[in-house]
Backbone as CSV, one residue per row, in Angstrom:
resi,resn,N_x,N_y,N_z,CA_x,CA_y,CA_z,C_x,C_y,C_z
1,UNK,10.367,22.342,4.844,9.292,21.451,5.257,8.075,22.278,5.680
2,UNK,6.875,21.661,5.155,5.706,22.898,5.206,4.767,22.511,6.549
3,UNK,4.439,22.727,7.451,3.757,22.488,9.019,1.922,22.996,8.456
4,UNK,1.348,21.466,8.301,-0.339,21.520,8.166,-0.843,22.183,9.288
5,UNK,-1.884,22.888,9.143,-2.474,23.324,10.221,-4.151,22.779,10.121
6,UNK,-5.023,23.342,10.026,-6.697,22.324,10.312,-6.733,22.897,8.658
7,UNK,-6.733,23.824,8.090,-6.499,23.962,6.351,-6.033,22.576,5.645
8,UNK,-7.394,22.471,4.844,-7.166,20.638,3.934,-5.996,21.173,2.943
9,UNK,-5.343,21.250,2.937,-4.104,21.710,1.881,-2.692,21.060,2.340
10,UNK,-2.206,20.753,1.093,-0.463,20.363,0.938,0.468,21.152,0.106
11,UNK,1.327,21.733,-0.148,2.374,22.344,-0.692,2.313,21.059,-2.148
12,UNK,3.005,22.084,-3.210,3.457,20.986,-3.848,3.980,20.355,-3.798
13,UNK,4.144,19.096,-4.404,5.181,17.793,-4.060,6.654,18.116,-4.423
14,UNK,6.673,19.083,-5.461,8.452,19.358,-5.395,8.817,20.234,-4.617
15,UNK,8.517,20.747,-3.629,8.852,21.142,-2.448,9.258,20.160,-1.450
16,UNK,9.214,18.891,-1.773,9.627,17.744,-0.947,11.145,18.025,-0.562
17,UNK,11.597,17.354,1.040,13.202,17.106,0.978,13.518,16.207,-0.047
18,UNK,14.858,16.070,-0.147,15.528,15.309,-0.973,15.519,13.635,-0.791
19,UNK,15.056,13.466,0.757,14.592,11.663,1.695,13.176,11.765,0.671
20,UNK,12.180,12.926,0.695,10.999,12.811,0.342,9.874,13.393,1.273
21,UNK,10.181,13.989,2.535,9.350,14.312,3.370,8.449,15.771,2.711
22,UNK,7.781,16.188,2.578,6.745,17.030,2.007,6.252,17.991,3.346
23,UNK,5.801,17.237,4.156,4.783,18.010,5.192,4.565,17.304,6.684
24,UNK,4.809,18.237,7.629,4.201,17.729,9.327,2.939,18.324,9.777
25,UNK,2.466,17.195,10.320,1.073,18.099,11.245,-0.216,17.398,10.346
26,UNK,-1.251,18.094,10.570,-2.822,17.858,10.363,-3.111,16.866,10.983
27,UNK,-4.121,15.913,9.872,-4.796,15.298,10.834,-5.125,14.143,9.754
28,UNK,-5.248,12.771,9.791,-5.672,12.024,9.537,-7.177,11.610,9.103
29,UNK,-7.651,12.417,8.549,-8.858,12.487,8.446,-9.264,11.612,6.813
30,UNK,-10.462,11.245,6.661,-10.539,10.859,4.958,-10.524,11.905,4.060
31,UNK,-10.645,12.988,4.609,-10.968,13.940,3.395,-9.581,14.176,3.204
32,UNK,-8.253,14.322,4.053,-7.136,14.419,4.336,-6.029,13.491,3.128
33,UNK,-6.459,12.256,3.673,-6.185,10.958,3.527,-6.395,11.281,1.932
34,UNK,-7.450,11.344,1.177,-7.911,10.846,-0.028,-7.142,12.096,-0.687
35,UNK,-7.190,13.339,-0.350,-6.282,14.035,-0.968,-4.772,14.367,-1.073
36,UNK,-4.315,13.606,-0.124,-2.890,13.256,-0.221,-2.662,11.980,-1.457
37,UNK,-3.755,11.218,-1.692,-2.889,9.818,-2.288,-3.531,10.295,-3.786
38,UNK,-4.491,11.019,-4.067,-4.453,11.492,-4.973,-3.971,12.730,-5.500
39,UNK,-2.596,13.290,-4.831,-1.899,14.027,-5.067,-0.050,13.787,-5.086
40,UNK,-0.239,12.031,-4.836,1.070,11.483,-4.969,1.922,11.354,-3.363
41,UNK,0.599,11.998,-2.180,1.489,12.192,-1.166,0.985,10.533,0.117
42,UNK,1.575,10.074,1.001,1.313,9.493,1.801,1.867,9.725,3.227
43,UNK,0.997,9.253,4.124,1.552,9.165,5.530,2.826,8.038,6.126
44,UNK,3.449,8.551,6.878,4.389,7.651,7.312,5.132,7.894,8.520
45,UNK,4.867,7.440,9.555,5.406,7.961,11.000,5.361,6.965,11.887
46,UNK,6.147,6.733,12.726,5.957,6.287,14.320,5.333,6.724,15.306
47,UNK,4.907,5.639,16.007,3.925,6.075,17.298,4.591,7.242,17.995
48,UNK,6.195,8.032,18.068,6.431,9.116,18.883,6.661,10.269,18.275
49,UNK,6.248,9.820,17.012,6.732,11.056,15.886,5.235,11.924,15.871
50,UNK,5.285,13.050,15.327,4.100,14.130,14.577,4.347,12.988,13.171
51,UNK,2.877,13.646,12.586,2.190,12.766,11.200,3.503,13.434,9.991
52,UNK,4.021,12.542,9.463,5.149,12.923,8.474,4.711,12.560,7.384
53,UNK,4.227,13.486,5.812,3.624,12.754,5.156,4.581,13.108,3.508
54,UNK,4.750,11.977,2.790,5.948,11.780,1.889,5.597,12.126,0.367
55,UNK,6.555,12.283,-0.080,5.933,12.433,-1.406,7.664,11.914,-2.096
56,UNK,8.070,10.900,-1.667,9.680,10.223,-2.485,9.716,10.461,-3.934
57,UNK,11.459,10.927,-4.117,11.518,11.042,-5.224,11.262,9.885,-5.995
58,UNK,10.993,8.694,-6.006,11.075,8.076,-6.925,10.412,6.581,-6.306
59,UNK,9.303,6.194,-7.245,7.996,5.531,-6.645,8.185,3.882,-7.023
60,UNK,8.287,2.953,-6.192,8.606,1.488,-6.371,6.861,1.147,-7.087
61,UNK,6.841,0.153,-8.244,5.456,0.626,-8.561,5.559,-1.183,-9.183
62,UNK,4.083,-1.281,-9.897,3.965,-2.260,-10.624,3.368,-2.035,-11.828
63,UNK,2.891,-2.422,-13.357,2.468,-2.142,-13.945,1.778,-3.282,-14.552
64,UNK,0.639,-3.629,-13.750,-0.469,-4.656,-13.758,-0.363,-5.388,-15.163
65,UNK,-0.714,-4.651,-16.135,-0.990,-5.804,-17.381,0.499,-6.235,-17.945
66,UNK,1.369,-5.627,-18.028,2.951,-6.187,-17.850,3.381,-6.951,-17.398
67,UNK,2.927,-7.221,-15.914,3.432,-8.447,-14.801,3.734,-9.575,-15.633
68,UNK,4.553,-10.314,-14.858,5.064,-11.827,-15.205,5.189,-12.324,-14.121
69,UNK,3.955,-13.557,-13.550,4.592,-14.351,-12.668,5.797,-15.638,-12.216
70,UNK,6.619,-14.892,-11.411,7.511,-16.252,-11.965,6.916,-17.486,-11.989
71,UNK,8.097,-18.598,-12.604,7.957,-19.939,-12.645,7.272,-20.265,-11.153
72,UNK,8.128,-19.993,-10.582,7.715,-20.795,-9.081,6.754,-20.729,-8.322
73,UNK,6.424,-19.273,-8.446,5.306,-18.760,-7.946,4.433,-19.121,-8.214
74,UNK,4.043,-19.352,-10.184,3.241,-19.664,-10.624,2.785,-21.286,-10.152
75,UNK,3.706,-21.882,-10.106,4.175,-23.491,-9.702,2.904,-23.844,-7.869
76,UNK,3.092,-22.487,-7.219,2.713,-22.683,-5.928,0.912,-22.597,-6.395
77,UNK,0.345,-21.440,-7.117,-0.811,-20.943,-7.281,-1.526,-22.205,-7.979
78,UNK,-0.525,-22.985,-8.910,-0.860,-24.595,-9.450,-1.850,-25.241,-8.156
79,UNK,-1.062,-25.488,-7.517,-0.958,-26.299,-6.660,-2.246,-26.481,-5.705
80,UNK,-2.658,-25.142,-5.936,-3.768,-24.449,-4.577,-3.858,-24.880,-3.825
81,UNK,-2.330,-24.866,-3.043,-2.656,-24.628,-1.503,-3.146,-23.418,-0.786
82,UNK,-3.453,-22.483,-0.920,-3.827,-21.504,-0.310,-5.498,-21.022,-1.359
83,UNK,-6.218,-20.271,-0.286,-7.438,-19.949,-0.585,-7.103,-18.506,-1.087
84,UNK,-7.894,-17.632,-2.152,-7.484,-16.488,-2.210,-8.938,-15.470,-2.116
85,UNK,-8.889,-14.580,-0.784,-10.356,-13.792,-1.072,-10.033,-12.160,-0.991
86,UNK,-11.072,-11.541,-1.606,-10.832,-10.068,-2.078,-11.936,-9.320,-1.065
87,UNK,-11.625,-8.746,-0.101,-12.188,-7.813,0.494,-13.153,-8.061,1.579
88,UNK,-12.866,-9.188,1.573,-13.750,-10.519,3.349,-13.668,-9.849,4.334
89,UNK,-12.289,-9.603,4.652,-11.779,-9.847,6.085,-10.873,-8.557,6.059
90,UNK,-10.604,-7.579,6.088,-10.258,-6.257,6.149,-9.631,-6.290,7.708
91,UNK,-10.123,-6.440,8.209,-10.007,-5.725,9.691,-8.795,-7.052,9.978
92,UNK,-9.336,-7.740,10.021,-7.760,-9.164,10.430,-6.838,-8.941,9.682
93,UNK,-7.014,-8.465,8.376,-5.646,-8.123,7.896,-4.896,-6.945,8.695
94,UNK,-5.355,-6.375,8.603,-4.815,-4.580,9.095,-4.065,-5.122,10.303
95,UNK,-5.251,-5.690,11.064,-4.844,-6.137,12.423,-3.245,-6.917,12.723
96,UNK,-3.557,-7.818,11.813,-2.440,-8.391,11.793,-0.736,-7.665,11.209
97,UNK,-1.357,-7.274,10.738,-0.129,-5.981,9.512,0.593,-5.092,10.877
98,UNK,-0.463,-4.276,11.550,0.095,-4.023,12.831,0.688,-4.858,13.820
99,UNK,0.552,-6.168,13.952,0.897,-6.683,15.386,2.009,-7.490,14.730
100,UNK,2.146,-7.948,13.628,3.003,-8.777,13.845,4.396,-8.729,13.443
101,UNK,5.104,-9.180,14.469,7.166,-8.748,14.489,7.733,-9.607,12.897
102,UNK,8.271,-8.512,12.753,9.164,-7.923,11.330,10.689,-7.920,11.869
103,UNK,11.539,-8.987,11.236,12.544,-9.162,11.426,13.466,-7.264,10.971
104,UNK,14.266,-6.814,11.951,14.723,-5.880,11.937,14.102,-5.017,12.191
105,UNK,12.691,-5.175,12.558,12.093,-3.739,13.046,11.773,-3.483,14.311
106,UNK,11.676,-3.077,15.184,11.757,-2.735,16.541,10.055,-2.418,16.915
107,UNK,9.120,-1.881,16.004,7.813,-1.659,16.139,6.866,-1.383,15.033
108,UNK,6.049,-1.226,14.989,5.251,-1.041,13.685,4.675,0.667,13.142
109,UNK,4.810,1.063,11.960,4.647,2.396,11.564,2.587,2.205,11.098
110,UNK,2.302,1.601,11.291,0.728,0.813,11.861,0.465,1.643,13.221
111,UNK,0.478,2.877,13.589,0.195,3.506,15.003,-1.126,3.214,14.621
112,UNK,-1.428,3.443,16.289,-3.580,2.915,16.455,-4.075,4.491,16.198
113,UNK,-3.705,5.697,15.759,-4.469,6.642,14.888,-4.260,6.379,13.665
114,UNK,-3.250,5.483,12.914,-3.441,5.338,11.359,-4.475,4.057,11.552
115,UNK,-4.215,2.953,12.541,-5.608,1.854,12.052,-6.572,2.127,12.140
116,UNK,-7.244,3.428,13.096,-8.465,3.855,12.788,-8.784,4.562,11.909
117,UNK,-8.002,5.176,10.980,-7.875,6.031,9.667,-8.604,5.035,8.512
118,UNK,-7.680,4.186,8.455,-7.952,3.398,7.519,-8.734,2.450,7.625
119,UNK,-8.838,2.182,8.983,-10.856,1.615,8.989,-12.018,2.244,8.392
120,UNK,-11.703,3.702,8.631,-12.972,4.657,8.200,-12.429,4.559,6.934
121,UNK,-11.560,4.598,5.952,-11.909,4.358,4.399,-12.483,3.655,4.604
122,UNK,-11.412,2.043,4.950,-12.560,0.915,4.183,-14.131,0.860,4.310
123,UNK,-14.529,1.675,5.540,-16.034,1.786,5.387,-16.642,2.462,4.682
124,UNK,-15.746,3.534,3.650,-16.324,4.252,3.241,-15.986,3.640,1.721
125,UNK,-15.476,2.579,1.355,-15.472,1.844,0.531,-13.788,1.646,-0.379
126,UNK,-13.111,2.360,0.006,-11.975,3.234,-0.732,-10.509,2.352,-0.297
127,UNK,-10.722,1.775,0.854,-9.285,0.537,1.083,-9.890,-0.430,1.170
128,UNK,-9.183,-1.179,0.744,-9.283,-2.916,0.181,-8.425,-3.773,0.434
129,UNK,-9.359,-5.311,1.037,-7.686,-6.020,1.093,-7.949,-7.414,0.572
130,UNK,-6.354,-8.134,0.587,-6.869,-9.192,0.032,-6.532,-10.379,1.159
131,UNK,-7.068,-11.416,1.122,-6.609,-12.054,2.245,-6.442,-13.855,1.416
132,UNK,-4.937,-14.154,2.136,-4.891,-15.868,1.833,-5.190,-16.965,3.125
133,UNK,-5.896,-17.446,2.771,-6.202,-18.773,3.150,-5.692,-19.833,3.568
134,UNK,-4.872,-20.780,4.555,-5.120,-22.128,4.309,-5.296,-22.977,5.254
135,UNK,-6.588,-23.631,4.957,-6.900,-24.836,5.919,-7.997,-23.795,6.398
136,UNK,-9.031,-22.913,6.046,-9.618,-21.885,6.615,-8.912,-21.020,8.049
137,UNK,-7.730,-20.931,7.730,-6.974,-20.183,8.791,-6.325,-18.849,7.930
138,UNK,-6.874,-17.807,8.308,-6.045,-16.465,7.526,-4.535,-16.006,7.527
139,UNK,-3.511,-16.514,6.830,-2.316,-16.983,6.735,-1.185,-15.855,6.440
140,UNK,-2.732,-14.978,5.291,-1.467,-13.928,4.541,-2.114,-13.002,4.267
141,UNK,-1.732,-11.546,3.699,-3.053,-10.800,2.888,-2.265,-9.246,2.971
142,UNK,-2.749,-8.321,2.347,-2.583,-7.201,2.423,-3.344,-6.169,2.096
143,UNK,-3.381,-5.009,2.104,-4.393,-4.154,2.328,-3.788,-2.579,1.502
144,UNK,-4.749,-1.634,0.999,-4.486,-0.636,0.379,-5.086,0.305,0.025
145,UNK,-5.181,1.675,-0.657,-6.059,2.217,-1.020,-6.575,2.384,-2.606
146,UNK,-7.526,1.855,-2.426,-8.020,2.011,-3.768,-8.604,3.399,-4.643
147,UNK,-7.684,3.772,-5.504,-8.192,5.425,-6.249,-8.790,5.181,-7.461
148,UNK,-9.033,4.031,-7.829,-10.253,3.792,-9.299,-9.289,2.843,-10.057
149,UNK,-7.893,3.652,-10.569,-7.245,2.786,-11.732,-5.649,2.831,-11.240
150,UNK,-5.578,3.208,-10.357,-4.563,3.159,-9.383,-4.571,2.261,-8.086
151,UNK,-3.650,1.236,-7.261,-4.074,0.815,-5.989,-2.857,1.221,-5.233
152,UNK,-2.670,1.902,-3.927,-1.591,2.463,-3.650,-1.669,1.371,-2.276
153,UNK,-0.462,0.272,-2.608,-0.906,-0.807,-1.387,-0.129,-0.039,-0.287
154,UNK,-0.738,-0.692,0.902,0.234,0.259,2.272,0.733,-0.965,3.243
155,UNK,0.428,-1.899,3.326,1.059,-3.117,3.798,0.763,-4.434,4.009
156,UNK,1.661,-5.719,4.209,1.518,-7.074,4.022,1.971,-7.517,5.215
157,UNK,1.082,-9.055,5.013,1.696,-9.909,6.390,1.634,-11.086,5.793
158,UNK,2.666,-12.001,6.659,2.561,-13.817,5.777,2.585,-14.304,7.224
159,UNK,1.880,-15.188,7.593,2.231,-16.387,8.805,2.634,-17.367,8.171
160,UNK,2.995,-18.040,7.173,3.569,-19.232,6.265,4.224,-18.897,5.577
161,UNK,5.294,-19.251,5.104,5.995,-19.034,3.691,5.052,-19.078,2.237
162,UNK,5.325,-17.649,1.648,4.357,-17.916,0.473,3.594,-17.023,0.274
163,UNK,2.703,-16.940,1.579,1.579,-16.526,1.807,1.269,-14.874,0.853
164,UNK,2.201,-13.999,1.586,2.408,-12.222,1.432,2.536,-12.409,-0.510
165,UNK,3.296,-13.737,-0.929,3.450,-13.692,-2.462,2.276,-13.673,-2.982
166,UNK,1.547,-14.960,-2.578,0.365,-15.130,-3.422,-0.616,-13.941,-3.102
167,UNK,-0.460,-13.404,-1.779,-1.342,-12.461,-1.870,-1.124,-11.033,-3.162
168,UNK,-0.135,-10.358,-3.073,0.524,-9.724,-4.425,0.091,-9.926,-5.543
169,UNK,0.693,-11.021,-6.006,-0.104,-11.510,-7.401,-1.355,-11.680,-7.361
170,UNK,-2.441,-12.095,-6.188,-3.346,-12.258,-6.594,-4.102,-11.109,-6.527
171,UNK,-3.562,-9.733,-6.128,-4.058,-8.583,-6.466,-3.558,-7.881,-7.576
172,UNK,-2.442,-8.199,-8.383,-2.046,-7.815,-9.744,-3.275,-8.275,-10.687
173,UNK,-3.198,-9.858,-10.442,-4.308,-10.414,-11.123,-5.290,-9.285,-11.218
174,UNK,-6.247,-9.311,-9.821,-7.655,-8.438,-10.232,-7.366,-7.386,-11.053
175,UNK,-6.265,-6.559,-10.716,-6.154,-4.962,-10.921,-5.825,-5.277,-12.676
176,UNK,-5.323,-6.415,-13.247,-4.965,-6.459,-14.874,-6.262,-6.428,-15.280
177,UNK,-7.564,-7.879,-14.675,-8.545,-7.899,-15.416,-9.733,-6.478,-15.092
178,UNK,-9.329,-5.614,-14.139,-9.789,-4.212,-14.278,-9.395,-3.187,-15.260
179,UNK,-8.281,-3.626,-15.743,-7.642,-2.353,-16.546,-7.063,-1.520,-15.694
180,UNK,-6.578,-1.760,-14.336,-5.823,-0.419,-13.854,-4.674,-0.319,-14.355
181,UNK,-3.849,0.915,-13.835,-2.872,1.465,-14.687,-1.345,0.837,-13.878
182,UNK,-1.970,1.003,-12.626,-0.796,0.780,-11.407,-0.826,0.259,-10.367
183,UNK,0.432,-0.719,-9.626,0.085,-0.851,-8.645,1.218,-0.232,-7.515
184,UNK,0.727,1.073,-6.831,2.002,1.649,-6.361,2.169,1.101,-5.271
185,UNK,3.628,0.552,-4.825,4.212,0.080,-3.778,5.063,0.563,-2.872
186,UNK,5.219,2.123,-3.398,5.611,3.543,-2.727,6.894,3.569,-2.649
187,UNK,7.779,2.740,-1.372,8.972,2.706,-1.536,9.659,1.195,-1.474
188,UNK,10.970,1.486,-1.786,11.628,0.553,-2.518,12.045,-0.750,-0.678
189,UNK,11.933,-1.820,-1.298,12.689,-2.276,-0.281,12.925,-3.903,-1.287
190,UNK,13.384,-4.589,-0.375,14.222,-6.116,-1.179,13.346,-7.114,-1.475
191,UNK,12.157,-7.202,-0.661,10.893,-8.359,-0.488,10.528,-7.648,-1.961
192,UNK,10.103,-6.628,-2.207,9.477,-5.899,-3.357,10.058,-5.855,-4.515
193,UNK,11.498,-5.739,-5.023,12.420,-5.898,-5.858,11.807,-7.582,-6.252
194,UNK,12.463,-8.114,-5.287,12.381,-9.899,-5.881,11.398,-10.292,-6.205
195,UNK,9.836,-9.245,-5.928,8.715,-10.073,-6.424,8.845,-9.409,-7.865
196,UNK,9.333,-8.140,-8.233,9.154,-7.677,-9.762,8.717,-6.213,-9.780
197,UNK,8.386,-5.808,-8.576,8.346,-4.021,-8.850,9.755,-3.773,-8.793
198,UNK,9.760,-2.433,-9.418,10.660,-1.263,-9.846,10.877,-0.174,-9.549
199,UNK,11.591,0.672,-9.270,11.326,2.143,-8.954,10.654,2.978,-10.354
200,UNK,10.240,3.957,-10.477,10.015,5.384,-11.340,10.088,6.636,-10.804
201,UNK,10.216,7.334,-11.588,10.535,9.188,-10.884,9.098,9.026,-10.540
202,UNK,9.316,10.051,-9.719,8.005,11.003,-9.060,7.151,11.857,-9.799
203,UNK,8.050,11.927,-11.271,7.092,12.772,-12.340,6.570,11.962,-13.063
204,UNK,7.067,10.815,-13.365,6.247,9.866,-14.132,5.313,9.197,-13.223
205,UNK,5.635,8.899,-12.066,4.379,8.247,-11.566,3.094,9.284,-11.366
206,UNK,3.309,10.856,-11.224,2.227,11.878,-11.091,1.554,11.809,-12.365
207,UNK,2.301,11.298,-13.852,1.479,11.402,-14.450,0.660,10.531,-15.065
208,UNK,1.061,9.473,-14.175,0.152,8.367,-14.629,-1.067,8.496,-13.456
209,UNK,-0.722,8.908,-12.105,-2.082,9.187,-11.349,-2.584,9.931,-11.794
210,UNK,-2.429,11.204,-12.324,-3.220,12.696,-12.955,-3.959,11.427,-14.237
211,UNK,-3.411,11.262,-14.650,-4.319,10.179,-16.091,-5.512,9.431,-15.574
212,UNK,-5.116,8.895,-14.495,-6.108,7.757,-14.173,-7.214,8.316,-13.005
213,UNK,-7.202,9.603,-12.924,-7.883,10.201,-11.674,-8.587,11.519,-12.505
């Protein structure tokens, strides 16, 4: 495991452990930030931990113009109950992504030095979120970093049933009629499986970021 010091540099990614951990230490910075996700690497830690930043063998992803929405899903987006907006409300999402209790989790990996991290992208134009709607009450939405033809999402929230779905798809949507290549969802978990991402190696997903960057 390689220990950052104030030097903008990362080891290569196959120097990773075998969990995926790459590197401890530095600093959260954008210049930091932007060269980790365009090098396949991300942050991931608890409020008592040092900054642990990953590079997993093998990347839960989406592949935008491929997607298929299911029946049902599709059935709900019919329906329009929910409002869908792209890049409004940033800060209530995040906000919310941090505060709110996650069955089985004890606290949020949302520490208040990563929400100020990723405030300064989005001001600097580079994270994006999407937010759902209903009844003009902000319900659902999620948030990510945007690298051009890549979107490397970093997390979701639903206050309704539904909500965290339509938000998903309705960022597949944009990212198909952009032409991006990917939508990385980093690691694997069960909410993510059932909507339709997949895992890939760590070499195929590097070379679809090296392509699109």
């Amino acid at each position: 495991m390689y220990f950052l010091s104030k030097e903008l540099y990362f080891p290569p990614v196959s120097e990773a452990s075998y969990e995926g951990i790459l590197a401890v230490g530095g600093d959260l910075s954008p210049e930091r930030l932007l060269l980790a996700y365009r090098n396949g690497i991300f942050p991931w830690f608890e409020e008592d931990e040092p900054i642990l930043w990953w590079s997993p063998p093998h990347r839960m992803v989406v592949y935008p113009k491929d997607y298929k929405i299911a029946k049902s899903l599709r059935n709900i987006l019919n329906r329009k109950i929910f409002e869908v907006t792209y890049n409004q409300n940033f800060t209530e999402v995040i906000t919310y992504c941090q505060t709110i209790k996650r069955k089985g989790q004890k606290g949020t990996w949302i520490t208040d030095s990563m929400y100020e991290a990723y405030v300064k992208l989005h001001h600097l134009g580079i994270v994006k979120s999407i937010e759902v709607w209903h009844e003009n009450k902000l319900v659902g939405g999620l948030y990510g970093v945007d690298l051009g033809k890549v979107f490397c999402g970093e997390s979701m929230f639903s206050l309704v049933p539904n909500a965290s779905k339509v938000a998903f798809v309705s960022l597949i949507e944009i990212l198909k009629q952009e032409d991006y290549l990917l939508l990385d969802c980093q690691v694997h978990n069960n909410h993510l499986e059932k909507l339709g991402a997949f895992e890939i190696s760590r070499e195929n997903y590097l070379k679809i970021l090296k392509s699109s960057l």
